[in-house]
C-alpha positions, 0 to 999 in steps of 0.5 A: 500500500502506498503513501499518501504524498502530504500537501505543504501547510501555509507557513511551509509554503510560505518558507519555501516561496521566500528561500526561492526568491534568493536563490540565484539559479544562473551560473553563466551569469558569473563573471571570471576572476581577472588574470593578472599582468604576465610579468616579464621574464629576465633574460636568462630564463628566456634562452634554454641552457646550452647543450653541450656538444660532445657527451664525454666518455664514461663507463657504467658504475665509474663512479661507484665506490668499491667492488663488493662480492656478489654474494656474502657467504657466511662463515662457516662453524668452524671459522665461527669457532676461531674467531670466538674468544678463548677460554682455556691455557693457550698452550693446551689450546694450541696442542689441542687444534694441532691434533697432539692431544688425544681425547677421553672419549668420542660420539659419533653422531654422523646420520642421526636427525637433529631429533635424535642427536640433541639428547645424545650429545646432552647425555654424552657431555655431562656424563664425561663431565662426571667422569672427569674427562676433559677432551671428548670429541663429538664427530658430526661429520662434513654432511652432503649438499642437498641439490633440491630447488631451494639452497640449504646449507650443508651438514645440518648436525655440523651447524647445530652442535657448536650451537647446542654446546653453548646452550644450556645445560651444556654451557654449564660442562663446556669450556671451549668448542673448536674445529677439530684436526683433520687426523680426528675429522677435520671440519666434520668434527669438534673438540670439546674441552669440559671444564673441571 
């Protein structure tokens, strides 16, 4: 059902007639704002710049500051390792990397996944620990590259074991990290000196 359209009352008529006679309904009678004066230019600005008539020579990146590689590998664990400070006597440090010293004891971890090596290598450092040994040697060995489609690192177990060793709780039991000899496995291996 439809509404019924209301009539406007006396004073709403009389509201709208006097609202209608002020209104101005002619736009084209409005005049536009003067334009001012165009000022002269100096004489300068009138003529274009010069062009030279010979572009000298250069060469692309002439002017670029130094030549970085293309890329910037990280460093591996083992240079990781060198650069960290040192934390045990220096000559047994140097007879250690030099490979004359002999360690306590081993564990091999080359094949475990990550899952399976971590608590093997809790339990291995803190029970040598308790035996008194001061040079084990965790082999985690050199790992092969994975030619997959996206670039990985190779030798999961060797980038994560220095990381595990400084974590607690065998930051606790351990002194030093190091890379080991290669008459022990080189960088498929480390050192790891228990502290007392």
């Amino acid at each position: 059902m439809a509404r019924r359209r209301r009539d406007l009352t006396p004073d709403e008529q009389e509201l709208w007639s006097r609202i209608a006679r002020t209104a101005d309904t002619t736009y084209a009678k409005t005049t536009p704002a003067p334009v001012a004066p165009a000022t002269k230019l100096p004489a300068s600005l009138k003529q274009p710049p010069a062009m030279p008539d010979a572009v000298p020579a250069f060469r692309i990146g002439q002017a670029a500051k130094g030549g970085r590689p293309l890329h910037d590998p990280s460093p591996s664990p083992a240079q990781r390792l060198s650069q960290s400070p040192l934390r045990m006597d220096h000559k047994t440090h140097k007879r250690m990397t030099q490979g004359k010293l002999r360690p306590e004891a081993r564990l091999d971890l080359h094949g475990m996944t990550l899952a399976a090596a971590h608590p093997e290598l809790i339990a291995f450092i803190l029970s040598c620990r308790a035996n008194g040994h001061r040079l084990v040697l965790v082999i985690t060995g050199k790992g092969r590259g994975d030619h997959g489609p996206l670039p990985t690192r190779p030798g999961a177990l060797r980038h994560q074991v220095p990381f595990w060793l400084h974590q607690p709780p065998l930051s606790a039991a351990v002194q030093q990290v190091t890379a080991a000899h290669y008459r022990h496995g080189g960088e498929g291996a480390y050192y790891v000196y228990l502290r007392r």
